[in-house]
TORMIPA-743043 format. One record per residue (C-alpha): residue number from 1; x negated, y, z. Coordinates in pm, whole numbers, always signed. Example, Ala and Ser with C-alpha at 12.3 -4.5 7.8 and 13.67 -1.06 7.14 Angstrom:
<rs>
+-----+--------+--------+--------+
!   k !      x !      y !      z !
+-----+--------+--------+--------+
!   1 !  -1230 !   -450 !   +780 !
!   2 !  -1367 !   -106 !   +714 !
+-----+--------+--------+--------+
</rs>
This chain:
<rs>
+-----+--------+--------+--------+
!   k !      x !      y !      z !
+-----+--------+--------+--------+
!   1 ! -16788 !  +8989 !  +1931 !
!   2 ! -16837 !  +9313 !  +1725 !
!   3 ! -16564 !  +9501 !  +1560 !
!   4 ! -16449 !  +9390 !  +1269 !
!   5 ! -16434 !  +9728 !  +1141 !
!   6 ! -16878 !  +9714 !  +1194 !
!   7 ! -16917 !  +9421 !   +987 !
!   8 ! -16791 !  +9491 !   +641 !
!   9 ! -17007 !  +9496 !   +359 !
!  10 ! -17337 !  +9483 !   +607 !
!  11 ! -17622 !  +9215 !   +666 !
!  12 ! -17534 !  +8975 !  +1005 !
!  13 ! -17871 !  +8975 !  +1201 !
!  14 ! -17850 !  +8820 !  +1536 !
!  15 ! -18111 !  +8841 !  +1763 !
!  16 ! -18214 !  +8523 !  +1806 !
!  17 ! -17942 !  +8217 !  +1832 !
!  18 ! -17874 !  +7919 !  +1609 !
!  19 ! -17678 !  +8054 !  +1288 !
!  20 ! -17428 !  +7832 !  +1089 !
!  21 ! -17249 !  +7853 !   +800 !
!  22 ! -16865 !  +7731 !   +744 !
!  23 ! -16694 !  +7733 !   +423 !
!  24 ! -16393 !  +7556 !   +554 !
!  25 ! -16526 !  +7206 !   +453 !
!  26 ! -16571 !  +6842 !   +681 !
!  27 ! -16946 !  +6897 !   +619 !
!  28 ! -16955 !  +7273 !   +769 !
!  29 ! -16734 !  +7164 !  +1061 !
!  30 ! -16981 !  +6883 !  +1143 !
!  31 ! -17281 !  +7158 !  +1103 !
!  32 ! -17059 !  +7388 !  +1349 !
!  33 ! -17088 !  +7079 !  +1592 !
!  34 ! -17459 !  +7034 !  +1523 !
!  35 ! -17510 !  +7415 !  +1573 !
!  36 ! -17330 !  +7410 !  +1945 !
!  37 ! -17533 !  +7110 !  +2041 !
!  38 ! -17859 !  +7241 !  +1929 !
!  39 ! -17746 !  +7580 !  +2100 !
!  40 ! -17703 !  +7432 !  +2425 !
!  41 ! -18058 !  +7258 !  +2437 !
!  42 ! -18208 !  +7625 !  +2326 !
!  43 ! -17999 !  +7765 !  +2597 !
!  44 ! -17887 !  +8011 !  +2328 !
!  45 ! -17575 !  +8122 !  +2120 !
!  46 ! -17421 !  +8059 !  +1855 !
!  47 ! -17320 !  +8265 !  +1555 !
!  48 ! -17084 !  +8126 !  +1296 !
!  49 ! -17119 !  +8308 !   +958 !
!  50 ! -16812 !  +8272 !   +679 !
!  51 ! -16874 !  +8486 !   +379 !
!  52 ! -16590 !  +8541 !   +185 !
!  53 ! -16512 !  +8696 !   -202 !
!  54 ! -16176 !  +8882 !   -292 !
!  55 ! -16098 !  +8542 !   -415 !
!  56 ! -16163 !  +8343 !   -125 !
!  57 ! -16026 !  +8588 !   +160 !
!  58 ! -15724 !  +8475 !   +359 !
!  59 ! -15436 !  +8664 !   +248 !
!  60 ! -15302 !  +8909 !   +525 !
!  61 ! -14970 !  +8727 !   +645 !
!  62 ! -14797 !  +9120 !   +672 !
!  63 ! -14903 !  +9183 !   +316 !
!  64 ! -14621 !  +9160 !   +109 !
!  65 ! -14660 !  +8954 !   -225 !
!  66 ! -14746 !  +9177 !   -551 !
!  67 ! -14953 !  +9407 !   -302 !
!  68 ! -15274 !  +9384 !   -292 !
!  69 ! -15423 !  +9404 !    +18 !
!  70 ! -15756 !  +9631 !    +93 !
!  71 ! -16070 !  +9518 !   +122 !
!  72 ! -16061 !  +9555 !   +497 !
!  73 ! -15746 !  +9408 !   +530 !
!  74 ! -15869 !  +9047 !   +389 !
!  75 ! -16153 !  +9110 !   +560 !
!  76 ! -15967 !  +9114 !   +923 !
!  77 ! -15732 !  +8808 !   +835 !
!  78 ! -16039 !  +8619 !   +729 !
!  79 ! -16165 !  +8671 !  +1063 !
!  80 ! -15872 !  +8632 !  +1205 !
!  81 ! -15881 !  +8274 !  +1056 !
!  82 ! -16219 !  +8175 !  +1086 !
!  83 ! -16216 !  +8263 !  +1488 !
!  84 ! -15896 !  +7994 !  +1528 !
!  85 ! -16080 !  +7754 !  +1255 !
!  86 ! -16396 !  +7790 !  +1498 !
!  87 ! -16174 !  +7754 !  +1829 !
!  88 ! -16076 !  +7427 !  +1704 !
!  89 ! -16386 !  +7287 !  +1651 !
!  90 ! -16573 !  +7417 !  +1973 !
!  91 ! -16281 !  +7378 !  +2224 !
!  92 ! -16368 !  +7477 !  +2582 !
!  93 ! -16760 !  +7448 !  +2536 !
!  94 ! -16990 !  +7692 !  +2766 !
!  95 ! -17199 !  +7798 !  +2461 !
!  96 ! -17132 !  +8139 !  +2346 !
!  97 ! -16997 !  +8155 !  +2007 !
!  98 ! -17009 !  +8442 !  +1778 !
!  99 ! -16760 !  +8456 !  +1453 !
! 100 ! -16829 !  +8697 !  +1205 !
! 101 ! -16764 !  +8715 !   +803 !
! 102 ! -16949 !  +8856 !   +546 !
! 103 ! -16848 !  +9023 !   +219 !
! 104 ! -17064 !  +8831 !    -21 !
! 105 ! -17272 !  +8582 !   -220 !
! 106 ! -17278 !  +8241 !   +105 !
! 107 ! -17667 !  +8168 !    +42 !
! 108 ! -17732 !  +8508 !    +24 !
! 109 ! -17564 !  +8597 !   +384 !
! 110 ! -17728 !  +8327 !   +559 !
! 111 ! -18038 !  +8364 !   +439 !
! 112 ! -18052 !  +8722 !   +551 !
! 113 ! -17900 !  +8612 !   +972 !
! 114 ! -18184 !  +8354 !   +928 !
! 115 ! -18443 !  +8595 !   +915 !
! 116 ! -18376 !  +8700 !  +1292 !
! 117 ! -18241 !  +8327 !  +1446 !
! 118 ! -18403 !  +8073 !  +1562 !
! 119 ! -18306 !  +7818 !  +1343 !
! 120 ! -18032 !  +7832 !  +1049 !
! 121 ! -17806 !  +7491 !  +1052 !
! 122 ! -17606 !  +7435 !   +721 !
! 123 ! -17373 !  +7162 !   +605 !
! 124 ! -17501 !  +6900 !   +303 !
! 125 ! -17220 !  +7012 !    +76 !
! 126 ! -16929 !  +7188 !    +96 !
! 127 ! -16616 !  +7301 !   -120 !
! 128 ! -16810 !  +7276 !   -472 !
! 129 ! -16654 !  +7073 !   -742 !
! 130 ! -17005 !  +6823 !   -815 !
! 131 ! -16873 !  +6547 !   -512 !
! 132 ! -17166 !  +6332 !   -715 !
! 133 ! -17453 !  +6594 !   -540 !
! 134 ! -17602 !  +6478 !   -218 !
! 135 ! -17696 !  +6859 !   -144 !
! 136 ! -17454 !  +7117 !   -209 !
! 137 ! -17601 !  +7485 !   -418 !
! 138 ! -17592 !  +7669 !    -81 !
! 139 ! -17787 !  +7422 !   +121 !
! 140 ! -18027 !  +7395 !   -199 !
! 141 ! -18100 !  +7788 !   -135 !
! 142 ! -18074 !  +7783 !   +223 !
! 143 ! -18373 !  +7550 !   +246 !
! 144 ! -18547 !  +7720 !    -29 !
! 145 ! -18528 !  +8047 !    +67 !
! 146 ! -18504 !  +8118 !   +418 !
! 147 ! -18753 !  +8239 !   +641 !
! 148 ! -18740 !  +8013 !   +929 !
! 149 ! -18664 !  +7629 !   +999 !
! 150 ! -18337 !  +7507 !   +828 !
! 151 ! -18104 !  +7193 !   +949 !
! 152 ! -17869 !  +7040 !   +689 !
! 153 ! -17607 !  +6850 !   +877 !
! 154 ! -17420 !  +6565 !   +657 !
! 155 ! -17063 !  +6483 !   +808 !
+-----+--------+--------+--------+
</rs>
């Protein structure tokens, strides 16, 4: 995995590889699932993309409260998260998994890492407040706008 300290505030461009998005929903855990099984028929890896706002960062547990913690540290307990989140899901699989975060807009992250997979693999919906939507805004975009084929998993 690159640093965490390489990653912050840049585009995620794998070369090659299935890329999937989690937002911490059911629906992006099922599409992390998806993404490993679609990665082992490609013979290929995977790379798990969580973009994150100041607002949606994990809070640094060594952080005390009424500090506010720097960009980089919510950045590296994000991570930090995300990689046990992901460990959870894959378990002991052979695939090679990838975790990284981007500082950012979601659709607008995996949009760009699609431009250099193979295939981009989203979830229908995730955390949004519109539970009446079949597709969620970043799958909407996803399929839209990115370059190469797109796979919306429903969980």
């Amino acid at each position: 995995m690159a640093g965490v300290r390489d990653q912050l505030n840049r585009d995620i461009t794998p070369e090659g590889g299935v890329v999937v998005g989690d937002d911490g929903s059911r629906s992006a855990a099922a599409a992390i699932t998806y993404a490993v099984g679609e990665a082992a028929r490609r013979g290929c890896a995977v790379h798990v993309i969580r973009a994150w706002t100041f607002t949606s960062a994990i809070r640094p547990d060594d952080v005390p409260l009424g500090i506010t913690p720097s960009m980089l540290e919510l950045e590296e307990a994000t991570l930090e998260a995300e990689k046990a989140r992901v460990a959870g899901i894959v378990g002991d699989s052979a695939i090679e998994v990838h975790v990284h975060v981007a500082c950012g807009p979601s659709a607008q992250a995996l949009i760009k890492a699609a431009e250099t997979a193979d295939v981009l693999v989203v979830g229908s919906r995730g955390r949004g407040g519109f539970k009446s939507l079949v597709l969620g805004s970043v799958a909407d975009q996803c399929i839209r706008h990115a370059s190469g084929p797109v796979v919306v998993v429903r969980d």
